[in-house]
Structures are given as structure tokens and as C-alpha cells.
C-alpha positions as CSV (number, residue, x, y, z in Angstrom):
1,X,2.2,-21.7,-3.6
2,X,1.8,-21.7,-7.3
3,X,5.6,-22.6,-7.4
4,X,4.9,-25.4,-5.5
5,X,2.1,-26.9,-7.3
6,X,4.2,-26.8,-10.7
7,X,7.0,-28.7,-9.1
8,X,5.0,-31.4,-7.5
9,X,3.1,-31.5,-11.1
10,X,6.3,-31.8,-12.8
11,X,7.9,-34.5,-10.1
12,X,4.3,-36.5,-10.5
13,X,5.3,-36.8,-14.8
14,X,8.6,-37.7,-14.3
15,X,7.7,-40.8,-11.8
16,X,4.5,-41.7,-13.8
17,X,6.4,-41.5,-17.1
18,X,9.6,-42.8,-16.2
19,X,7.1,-46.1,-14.7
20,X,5.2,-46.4,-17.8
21,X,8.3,-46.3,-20.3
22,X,11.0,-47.8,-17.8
23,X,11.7,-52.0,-18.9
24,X,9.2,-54.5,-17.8
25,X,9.7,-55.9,-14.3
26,X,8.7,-59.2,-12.2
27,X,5.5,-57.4,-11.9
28,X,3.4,-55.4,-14.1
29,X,1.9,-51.9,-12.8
30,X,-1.5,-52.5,-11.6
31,X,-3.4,-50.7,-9.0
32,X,-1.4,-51.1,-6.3
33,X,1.5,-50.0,-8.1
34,X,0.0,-46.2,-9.1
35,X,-0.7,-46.0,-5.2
36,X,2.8,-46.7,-4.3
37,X,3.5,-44.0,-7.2
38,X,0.8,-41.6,-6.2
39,X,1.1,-42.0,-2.5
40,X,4.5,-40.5,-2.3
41,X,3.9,-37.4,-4.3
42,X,1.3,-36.5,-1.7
43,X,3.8,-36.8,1.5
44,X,6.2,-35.1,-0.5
45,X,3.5,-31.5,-0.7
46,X,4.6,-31.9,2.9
47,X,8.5,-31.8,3.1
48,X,9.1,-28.0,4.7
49,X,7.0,-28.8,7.7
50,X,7.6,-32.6,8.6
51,X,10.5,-33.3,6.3
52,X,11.6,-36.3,8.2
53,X,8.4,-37.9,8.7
54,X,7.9,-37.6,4.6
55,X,11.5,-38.8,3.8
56,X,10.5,-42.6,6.1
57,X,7.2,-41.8,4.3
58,X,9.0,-42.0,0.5
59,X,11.5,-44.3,1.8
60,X,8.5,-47.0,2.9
61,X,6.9,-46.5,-0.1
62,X,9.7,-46.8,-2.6
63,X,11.1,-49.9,-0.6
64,X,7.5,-52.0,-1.4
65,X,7.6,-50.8,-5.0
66,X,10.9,-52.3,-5.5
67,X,10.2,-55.5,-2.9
68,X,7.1,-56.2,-5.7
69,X,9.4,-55.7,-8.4
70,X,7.6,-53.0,-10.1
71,X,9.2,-51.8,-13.2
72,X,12.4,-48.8,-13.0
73,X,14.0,-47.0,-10.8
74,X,12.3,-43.3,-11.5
75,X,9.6,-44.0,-8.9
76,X,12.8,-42.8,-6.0
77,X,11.7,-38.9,-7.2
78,X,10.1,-38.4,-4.1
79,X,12.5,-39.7,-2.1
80,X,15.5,-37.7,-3.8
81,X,13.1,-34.6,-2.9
82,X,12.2,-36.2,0.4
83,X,16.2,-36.4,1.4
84,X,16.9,-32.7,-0.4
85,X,14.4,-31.5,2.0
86,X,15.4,-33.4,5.2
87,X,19.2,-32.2,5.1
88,X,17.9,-28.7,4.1
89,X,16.4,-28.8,7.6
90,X,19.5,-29.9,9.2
91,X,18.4,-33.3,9.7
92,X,21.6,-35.4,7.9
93,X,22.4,-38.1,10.6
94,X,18.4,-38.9,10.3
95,X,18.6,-39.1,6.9
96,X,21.8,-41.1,6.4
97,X,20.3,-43.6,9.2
98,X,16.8,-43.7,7.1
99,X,18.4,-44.5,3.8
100,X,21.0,-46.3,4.7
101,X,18.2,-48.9,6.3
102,X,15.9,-49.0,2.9
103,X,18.5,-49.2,0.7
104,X,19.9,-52.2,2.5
105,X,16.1,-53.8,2.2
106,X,15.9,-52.7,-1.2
107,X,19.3,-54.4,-1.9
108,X,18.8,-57.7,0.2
109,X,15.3,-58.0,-1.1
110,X,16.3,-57.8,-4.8
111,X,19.1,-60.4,-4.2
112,X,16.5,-62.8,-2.5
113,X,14.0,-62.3,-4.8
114,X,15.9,-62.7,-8.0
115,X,18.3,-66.0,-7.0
116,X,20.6,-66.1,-10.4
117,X,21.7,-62.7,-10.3
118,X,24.6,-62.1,-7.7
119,X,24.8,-59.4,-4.9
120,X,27.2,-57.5,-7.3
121,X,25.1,-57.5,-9.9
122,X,21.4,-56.4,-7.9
123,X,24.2,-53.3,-6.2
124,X,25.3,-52.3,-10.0
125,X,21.8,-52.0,-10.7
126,X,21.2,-49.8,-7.8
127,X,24.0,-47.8,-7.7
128,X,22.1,-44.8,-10.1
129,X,19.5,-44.9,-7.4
130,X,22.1,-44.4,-4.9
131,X,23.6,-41.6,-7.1
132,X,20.7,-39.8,-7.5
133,X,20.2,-39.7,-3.4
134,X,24.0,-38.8,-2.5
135,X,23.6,-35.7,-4.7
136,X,20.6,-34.5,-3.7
137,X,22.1,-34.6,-0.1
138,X,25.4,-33.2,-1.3
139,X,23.3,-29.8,-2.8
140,X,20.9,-29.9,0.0
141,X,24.1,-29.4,2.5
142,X,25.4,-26.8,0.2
143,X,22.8,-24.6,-0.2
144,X,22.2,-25.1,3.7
145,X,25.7,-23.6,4.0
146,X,25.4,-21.1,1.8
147,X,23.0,-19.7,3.4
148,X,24.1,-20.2,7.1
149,X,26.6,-17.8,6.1
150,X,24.6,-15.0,4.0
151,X,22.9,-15.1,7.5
152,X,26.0,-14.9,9.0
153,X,26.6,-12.0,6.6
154,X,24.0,-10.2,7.2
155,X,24.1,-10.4,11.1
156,X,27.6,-8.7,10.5
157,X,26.2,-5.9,8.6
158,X,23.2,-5.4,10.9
159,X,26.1,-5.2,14.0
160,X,28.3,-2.8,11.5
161,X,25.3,-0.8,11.5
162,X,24.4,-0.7,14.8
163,X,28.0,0.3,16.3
164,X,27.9,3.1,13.6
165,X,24.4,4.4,15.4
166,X,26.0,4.0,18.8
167,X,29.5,5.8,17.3
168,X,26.8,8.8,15.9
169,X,25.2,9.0,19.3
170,X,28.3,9.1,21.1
171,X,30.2,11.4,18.8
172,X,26.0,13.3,19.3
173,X,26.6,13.7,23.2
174,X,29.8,14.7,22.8
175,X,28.7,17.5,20.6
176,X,26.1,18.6,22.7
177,X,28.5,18.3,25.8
178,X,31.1,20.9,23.9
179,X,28.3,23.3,22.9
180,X,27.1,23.2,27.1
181,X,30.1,24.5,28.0
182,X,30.2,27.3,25.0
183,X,27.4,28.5,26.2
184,X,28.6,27.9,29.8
185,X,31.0,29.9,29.3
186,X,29.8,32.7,27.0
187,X,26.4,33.4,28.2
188,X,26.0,32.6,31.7
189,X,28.6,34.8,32.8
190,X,27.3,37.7,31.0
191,X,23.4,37.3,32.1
192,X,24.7,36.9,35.7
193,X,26.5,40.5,35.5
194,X,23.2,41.9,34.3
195,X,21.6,40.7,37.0
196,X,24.0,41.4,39.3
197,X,24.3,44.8,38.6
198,X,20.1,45.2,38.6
199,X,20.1,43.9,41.7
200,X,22.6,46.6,42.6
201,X,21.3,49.6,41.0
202,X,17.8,48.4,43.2
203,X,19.6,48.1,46.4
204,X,21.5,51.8,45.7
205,X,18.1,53.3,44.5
206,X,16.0,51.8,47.4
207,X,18.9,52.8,50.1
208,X,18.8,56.1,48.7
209,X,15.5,56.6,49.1
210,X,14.8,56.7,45.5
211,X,11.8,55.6,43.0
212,X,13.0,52.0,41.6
213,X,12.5,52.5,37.7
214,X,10.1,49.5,36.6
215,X,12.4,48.6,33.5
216,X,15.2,48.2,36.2
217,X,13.0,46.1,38.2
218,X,12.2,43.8,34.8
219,X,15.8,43.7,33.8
220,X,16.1,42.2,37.6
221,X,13.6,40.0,36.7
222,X,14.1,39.0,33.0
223,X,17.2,37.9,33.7
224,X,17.0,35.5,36.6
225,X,14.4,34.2,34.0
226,X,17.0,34.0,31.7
227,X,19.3,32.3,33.8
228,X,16.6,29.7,34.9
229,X,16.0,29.0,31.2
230,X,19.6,28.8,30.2
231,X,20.4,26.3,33.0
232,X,16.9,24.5,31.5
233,X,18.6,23.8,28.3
234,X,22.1,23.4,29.6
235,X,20.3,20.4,31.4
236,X,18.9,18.9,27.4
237,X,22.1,19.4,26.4
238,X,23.6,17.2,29.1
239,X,21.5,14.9,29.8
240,X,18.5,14.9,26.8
241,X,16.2,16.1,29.4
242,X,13.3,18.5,28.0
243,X,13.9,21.7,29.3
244,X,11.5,23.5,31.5
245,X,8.4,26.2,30.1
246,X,5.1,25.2,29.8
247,X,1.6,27.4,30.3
248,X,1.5,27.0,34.0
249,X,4.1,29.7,33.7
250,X,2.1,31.9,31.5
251,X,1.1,34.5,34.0
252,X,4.3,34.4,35.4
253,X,5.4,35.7,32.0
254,X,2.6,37.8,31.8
255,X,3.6,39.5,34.5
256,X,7.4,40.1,33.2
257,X,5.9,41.2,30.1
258,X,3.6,43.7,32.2
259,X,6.8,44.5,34.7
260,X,8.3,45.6,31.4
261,X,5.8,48.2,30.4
262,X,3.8,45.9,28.3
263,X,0.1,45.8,28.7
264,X,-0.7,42.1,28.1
265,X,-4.0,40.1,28.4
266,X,-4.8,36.7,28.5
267,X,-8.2,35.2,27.2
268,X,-9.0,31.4,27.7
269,X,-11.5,30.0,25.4
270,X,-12.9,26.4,26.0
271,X,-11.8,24.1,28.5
272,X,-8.3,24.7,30.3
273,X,-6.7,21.2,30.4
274,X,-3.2,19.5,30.4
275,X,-1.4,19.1,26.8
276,X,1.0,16.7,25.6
277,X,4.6,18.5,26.9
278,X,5.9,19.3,23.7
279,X,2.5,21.0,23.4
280,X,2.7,22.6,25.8
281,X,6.0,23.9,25.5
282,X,6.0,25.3,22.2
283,X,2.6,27.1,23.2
284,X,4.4,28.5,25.7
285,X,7.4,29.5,23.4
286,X,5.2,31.0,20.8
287,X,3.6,33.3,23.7
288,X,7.1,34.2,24.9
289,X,8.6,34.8,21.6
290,X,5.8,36.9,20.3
291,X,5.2,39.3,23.4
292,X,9.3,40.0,23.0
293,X,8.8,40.5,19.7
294,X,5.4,43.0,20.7
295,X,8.0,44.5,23.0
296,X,10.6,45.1,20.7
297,X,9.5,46.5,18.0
298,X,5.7,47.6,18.1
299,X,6.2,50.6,20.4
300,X,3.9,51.6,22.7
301,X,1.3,49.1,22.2
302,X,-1.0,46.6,24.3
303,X,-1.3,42.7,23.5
304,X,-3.8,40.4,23.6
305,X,-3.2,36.2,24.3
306,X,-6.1,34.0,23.2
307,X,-5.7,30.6,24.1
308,X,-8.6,28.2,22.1
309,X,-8.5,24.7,23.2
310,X,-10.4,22.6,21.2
311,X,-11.4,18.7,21.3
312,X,-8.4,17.6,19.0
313,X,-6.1,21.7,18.4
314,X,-4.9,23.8,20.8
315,X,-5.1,27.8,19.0
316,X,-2.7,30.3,20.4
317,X,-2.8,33.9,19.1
318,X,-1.1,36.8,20.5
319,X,-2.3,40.6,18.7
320,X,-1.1,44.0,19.4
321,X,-1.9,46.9,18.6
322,X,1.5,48.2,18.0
323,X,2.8,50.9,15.0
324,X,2.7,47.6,12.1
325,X,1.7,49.4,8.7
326,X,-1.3,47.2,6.9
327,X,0.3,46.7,3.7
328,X,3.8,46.0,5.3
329,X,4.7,42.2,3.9
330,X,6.3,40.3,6.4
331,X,10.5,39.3,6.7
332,X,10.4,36.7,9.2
333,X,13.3,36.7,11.6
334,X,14.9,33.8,13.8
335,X,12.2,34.2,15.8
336,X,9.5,33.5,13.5
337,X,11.6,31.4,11.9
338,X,11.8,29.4,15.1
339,X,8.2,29.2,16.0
340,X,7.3,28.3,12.7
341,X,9.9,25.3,13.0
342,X,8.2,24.5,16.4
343,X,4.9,24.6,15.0
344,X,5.5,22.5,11.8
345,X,7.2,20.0,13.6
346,X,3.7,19.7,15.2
347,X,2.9,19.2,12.2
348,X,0.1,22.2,12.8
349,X,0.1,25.7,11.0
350,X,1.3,29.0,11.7
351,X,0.4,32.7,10.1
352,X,1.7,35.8,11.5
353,X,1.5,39.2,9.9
354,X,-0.1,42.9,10.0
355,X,-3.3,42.6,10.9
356,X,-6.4,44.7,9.1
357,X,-6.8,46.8,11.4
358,X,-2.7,48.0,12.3
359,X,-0.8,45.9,14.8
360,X,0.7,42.5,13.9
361,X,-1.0,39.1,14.9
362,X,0.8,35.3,15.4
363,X,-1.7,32.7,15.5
364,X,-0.3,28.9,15.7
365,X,-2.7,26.0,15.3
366,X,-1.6,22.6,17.4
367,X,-2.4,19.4,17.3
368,X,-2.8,17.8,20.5
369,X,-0.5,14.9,19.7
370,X,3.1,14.1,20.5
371,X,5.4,15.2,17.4
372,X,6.9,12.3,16.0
């Protein structure tokens, strides 16, 4: 805006200047003749939004100035501006039709009003008028094809860009299509031997009239889980689908956890409600990794699961009571590691370490919001 006002300043010296110092004409500048100078510079505040309308505006107004035979020629400003901004928008048949009609007035007029100069003559005396208007045309259809093709350009770069994403994604899938079948192959083979051969040593023991060890029964058990789970995230790696877990199956796990020798508890503080999924999954996850984790290296120990919801957090803590010395400092392993990365991509907080009293504690504070 403040560009704007300095040009249509500047523009409104150069007319009323170039009047007041141009060579006398039939007519002397009276009042009439500064509205025909002033009127113009007002239309032309309004070129970007009705340029054609304001180039017949100039175009009226600089034909009756001439038709009165007002002194010079600088008075066409406007119009020059006027037909800079009409091509600019496109408009160049319009324009050519526009000026092509005043000039011919302004030419016929002139001849008829001055009867001992010749037709030659009055179009020589025009022809830097005419000048003046061809070139502002001429730069207006430049720089409108100049920038049709920046535009053009940058519509290129934007679809570069674009077929690079989709060439990333597909090059993604691909990825995650090889790494199904690695673990296709690798894992799902092995976990279904386990369980195969739990479900045998059951059967023999049973047939036999045997007791059925319980860790028999929870390798069984654990690994149809295992299965179930592995199948889960086979499926995101397929198809980007999220895999399945989420605290309706805590007391199933629970119950593994107790199947497996593990005496585990679960407190509920506040209001039990549904979470976001991601939420709820890495709650779930947190619960799952640190009851393995109770179960693998605490001993024989007893764990406690508090889950707090609050109005806007959802607080999961799982404590033991396992053989943790107090003053042991914490090395976190992949699976603290990897609730920690759950957790802070929540962007909530996690602290796990011996607790005061011997055992170790994981506490995870969530946001109930979707992670970015």
C-alpha cells in the first residue's frame, strides 16, 4: 500500500508538471483542465481490480483534454499505466480495440480543429503519444509471460516433488513388504514349533495321567499370544493397519503373567473410559513390557498395575517387589528404550528405576491426545 501511494504521487507530478511546463496550447489550463488531469489519477488507484474499466476511464479523459486543446502530451500518464495494467491482466484485444478508437478521435479531432496543419503533420505530433502506449503494452505482455512461465516453473517443481513422495512411499511399502516376509520367515516358524511342541508335552502329560507343569501351560499360552501379535504387525507391515493390543486385553495378560508364576494386580484409579488408540496401545505395551521385564529379572517377586486416568493424562505404573538393589543406577535396555520412545512420542514422560523401598517401578504419564 505504501508502494502504491508513492507511485500514484509520483505519476500525479509528472502529469501536473509536464502540463504546467509543456508549450501553450489553443486553450489555457483552467479548471476544467486540472479535473481532466486529476480525474484520471484517481481511476488509475484502481487498475488491479477493474483495469479495463480504468483504461476507457483514462482513455475518455485524455481524449477531451486533447479535443479542448489543452497544452502537451504528458497528461496520457494515466493511460500508459491504465494500458500496462489492462494487458497485465490478459486483457490485449480490449485494449488494442480501446486505444485504437481514442487515438483515432484524438487524431481526427486535432486535424478538424486545427484546419492549416495536414493529417501528416497532427500524426507526427502524436506519434510519441503513440510510443509511449505501444511500450507500455510491449513490457506489460512481457512481464505477463515471464511470469506465466515461473508459474509454469514452479508447477514443474511442485510435480518433481510430489512423484519423489510417491517414489519414497512406494520404495516405503516395498520395504516394509521385504521386512514381512523376514520375519515371516524367521519368526513365525520358530514360535509355531514352541507351541507345537507345548501343546504336545500337555497332551503326553495329561494322557499320562500326569500334573501339567503351569510354566508348560504359559509357554502354551504365551506363544499363541505371540503368534496373534506377530500376525498383528505382519498386518501394519502390509497394509499400514495398527496392529492389535489395547487395555481391554489387560486381564487377559494379567492372567498369562499370573499363568507364568507372576503374582500381578491391577488397581484402577478414577474413571475407566475409552482412550485415543495410540493411547491405548502403548499403555498396554508399557504394562506388557514391564511385567516381562518383572518376570525376567526380578525373581521371585509380586507386581502391582495402577492405572490413574485423569481429566486430560492417563498414569500407568507397574512396581514390584523384586531383588532391585536401591542404589543400583539404571542401564536401560531395548525395552525401556522402547517404551520410552512410545511414551515421548506422546509427547508425555516416563521414569523407571529402583524404587525406595527395593523392587523397580515404571511409571508413564500420557496425554490423552492423538500423537502427531
Amino acid at each position: 500500500m505504501r508502494w502504491q501511494a508513492r507511485f500514484l504521487v509520483a505519476v500525479a507530478l509528472v502529469v501536473v508538471v509536464g502540463a504546467l511546463t509543456a508549450p501553450p496550447g489553443r486553450t489555457a489550463l483552467d479548471v476544467s483542465g486540472y479535473l481532466l488531469l486529476g480525474l484520471p489519477l484517481v481511476a488509475v488507484a484502481f487498475r488491479r481490480r477493474y483495469p479495463v474499466a480504468v483504461l476507457v476511464v483514462t482513455s475518455a479523459f485524455l481524449l477531451a483534454y486533447q479535443m479542448r486543446g489543452y497544452p502537451g502530451v504528458i497528461p496520457a500518464v494515466p493511460v500508459v499505466v491504465a494500458v500496462f495494467a489492462a494487458v497485465d491482466a490478459g486483457r490485449r484485444w480490449v485494449t488494442v480495440a480501446t486505444l485504437a478508437a481514442g487515438l483515432t478521435c484524438v487524431v481526427v479531432g486535432d486535424a478538424l480543429a486545427n484546419d492549416a496543419r495536414s493529417f501528416r503533420v497532427v500524426l507526427q505530433d502524436r506519434f510519441l503519444l503513440v510510443g509511449w502506449i505501444v511500450v507500455a503494452g510491449v513490457a506489460a505482455e512481457v512481464l505477463r509471460q515471464r511470469r506465466a512461465y515461473l508459474d509454469q516453473v514452479e508447477q514443474r517443481a511442485r510435480e518433481a516433488e510430489r512423484g519423489r513422495e510417491e517414489a519414497a512411499q512406494r520404495r516405503a511399502g516395498e520395504e516394509r513388504l521385504r521386512i514381512a516376509r523376514e520375519l515371516h520367515d524367521s519368526l513365525t516358524h520358530s514360535i509355531s514349533l514352541i507351541k507345537v511342541q507345548a501343546g504336545v508335552a500337555v497332551h503326553l502329560a495329561r494322557k499320562n495321567g500326569e500334573p501339567v507343569p503351569p510354566a508348560l501351560l504359559a509357554i502354551q499360552e504365551a506363544s499363541g499370544e505371540a503368534m496373534r501379535e506377530l500376525r498383528a504387525t505382519l498386518g501394519v507391515l502390509r497394509a499400514d493397519e495398527e496392529p492389535g493390543g489395547g487395555l481391554d486385553h489387560l486381564d487377559d495378560l494379567l492372567a498369562r503373567a499370573r499363568g507364568a508364576g507372576l503374582a500381578a494386580t491391577l488397581t484402577v484409579a478414577g474413571t475407566r473410559r475409552s482412550l485415543p488408540p495410540v493411547v491405548d496401545r502403548t499403555a498396554y505395551r508399557i504394562v506388557q513390557e514391564a511385567l516381562t521385564n518383572v518376570a525376567r529379572h526380578a525373581g521371585p517377586a509380586s507386581a502391582e498395575v495402577t492405572m490413574s486416568y485423569a481429566e486430560d493424562s492417563l498414569t500407568v505404573q507397574v512396581d514390584d517387589d523384586g531383588r532391585a538393589p536401591v542404589a543400583q543406577s539404571t542401564v536401560p535396555g531395548v525395552g525401556l528404550v522402547g517404551m520410552r520412545e512410545r511414551v515421548t512420542a506422546l509427547g508425555g514422560s516416563l521414569h523407571a528405576g529402583p524404587r525406595p523401598v527395593g523392587g523397580f517401578t515404571v511409571r508413564a504419564e500420557l496425554p490423552l491426545t492423538e500423537a502427531p
